[in-house]
C-alpha positions, 0 to 999 in steps of 0.5 A: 500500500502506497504512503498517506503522504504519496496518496495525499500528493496524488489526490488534486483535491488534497493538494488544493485544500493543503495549498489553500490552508498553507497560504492563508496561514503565510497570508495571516502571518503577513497581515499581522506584520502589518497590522501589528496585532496577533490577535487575528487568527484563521478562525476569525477570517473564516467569517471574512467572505461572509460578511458584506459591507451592509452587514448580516444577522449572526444566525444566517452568517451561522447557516452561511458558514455551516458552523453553530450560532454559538460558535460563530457568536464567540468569534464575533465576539471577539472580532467586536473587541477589536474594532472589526465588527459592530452590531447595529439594529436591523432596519427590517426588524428593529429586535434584530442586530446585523453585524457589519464591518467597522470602518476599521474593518474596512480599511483592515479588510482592503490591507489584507487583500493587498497582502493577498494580491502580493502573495499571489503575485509571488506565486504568479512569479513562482508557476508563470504568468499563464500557469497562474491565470490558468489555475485561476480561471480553473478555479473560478469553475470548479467554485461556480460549479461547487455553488450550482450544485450545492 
């Protein structure tokens, strides 16, 4: 029987999951440089994509994640204290709260996605301008595929 490893490197999917983990950990690392907090971890940008700039209720930013409004209660939670996020009243129901994006958030958001864009300009440089395009399109695929079916 071959070794996990050889099975985990011949298997596409793994490798996409294991390259995806491995640069948002260099990603988290690069933004806490710049940021100058270490207070940010990955379970906290997990919530990132799901929240837009017009803000969300907890429990659909829990049904959007799969995850538990407990659990994603503590890590905005968390986010709130560092000035990421706030809750305002929801305008369609006055005893709802949205949590939206602060304008620290903002600017903290748009920072990160800097650091993302030289990140993957590294690696653009690492596999080549076409390699990297290609991979991108490939992946924009397998996502609207993953979101028609899902």
């Amino acid at each position: 029987m071959a070794d996990l490893e050889e099975l985990k490197r011949r298997s596409v999917l793994q490798v996409l999951f294991k390259a995806a983990r491995l640069a948002n950990e260099e990603g988290i690392r690069r933004v806490r440089a710049v940021a100058g907090d270490e207070r940010i971890r990955v379970a906290h940008t997990a919530l990132f994509p799901h929240v837009p700039f017009e803000g969300i209720r907890l429990t659909k930013l829990a049904d959007r994640m799969g995850v538990s409004k407990q659990a994603v209660q503590l890590l905005v939670d968390e986010l709130e204290g560092m000035g990421v996020f706030e809750r305002v009243p929801d305008p369609g129901d006055g005893r709802a709260k949205l949590i939206r994006w602060t304008d620290v958030g903002r600017e903290g958001i748009v920072e990160g996605l800097g650091v993302l864009g030289e990140l993957a300009e590294e690696f653009e440089t690492l596999v080549g301008v076409e390699a990297w395009r290609t991979t991108h399109e490939t992946l924009l695929k397998v996502i609207e595929h993953c979101q028609r079916i899902g």
